[in-house]
N, C-alpha and C positions, 0 to 999 in steps of 0.2 A: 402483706409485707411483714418478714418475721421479725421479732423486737430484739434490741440489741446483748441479751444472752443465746438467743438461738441463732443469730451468726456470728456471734463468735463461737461457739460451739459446733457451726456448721463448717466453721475456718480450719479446724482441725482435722475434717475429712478430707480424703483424697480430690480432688477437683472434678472428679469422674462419677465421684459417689453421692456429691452435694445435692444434684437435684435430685436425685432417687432418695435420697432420706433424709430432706427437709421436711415432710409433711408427720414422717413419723418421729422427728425429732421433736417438731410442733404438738403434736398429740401426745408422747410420754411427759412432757411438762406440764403442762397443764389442762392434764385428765386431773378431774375434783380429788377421786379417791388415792391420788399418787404419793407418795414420800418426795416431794423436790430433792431433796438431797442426794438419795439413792439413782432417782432418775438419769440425775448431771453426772455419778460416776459413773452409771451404765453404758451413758453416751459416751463417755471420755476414753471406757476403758473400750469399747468400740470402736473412738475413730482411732484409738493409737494400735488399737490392731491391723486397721485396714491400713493405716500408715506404714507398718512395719512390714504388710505384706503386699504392698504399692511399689512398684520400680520406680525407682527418680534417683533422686540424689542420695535417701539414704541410704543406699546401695554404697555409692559412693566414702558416701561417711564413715560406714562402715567397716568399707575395706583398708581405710585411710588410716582408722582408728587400729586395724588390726595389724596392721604395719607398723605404724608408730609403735605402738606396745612392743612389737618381733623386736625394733630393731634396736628400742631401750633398752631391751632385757637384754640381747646379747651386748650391748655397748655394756650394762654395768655390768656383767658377768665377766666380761674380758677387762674393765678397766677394776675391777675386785681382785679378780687375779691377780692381775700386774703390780696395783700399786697400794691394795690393802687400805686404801684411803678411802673411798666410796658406801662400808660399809654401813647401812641403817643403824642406828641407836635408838632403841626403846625400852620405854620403861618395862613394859613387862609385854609377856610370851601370847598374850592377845591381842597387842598391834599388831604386830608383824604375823597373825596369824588372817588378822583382817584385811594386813594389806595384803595377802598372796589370796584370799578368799575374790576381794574386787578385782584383783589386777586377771586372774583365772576366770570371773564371772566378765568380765568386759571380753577377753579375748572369745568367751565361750556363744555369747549374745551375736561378736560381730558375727564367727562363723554360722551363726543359725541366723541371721538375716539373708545374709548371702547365700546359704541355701533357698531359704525360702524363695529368694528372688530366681535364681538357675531352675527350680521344679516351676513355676511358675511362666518362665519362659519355655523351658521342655514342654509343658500340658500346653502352651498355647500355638505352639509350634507344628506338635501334632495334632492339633485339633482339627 
């Protein structure tokens, strides 16, 4: 019965993945000669891989996300236009260079989930 840091850490894998790497979630933790700390990011940064490249909802999310973003940017582009009123105010030329950094990194994420999710359906299709 694993103890309660290794199911929650097991909670974060896909539901598909849980039993096939419970045992070795169980043994990177506490093997004697291990780093705990390094271990838990190992796993973390692992299951949020298999998450991102697991079909389910965040697929969904995703594309949810990459929409909202489409349909903001044209709404404040056309309502900039028009009424001059919308425009950002910042103190200086590194905010607004941050927010066009996240707003391009979020649109750029969703479209590489969504691939990942479409190749992943293609290789399993023909398989």
């Amino acid at each position: 019965m694993p103890d309660r840091l290794t199911s929650l850490l097991l909670k974060l894998y896909p539901e598909e993945c849980r039993q096939r790497f419970a045992p070795q979630i169980e043994a990177d933790l506490y093997h004697p000669g291990a780093n705990r700390f390094l271990a838990i990011a190992a796993i973390v940064r692992t299951a949020l891989f298999h998450r991102a490249a697991s079909p389910g909802p965040y697929i969904w999310i995703a594309a949810t996300m990459l929409a909202a973003i489409v349909v903001a940017a044209s709404g404040t582009v056309t309502l900039q236009s028009a009424y001059r009123r919308l425009q950002p105010k910042f103190n200086t030329a590194a905010e607004l260079y941050a927010l066009l950094f996240f707003a391009v990194f979020i649109v750029i994420l969703s479209v590489l989930l969504l691939a990942i999710n479409w190749l992943q359906k293609c290789s399993k299709s023909k398989a």
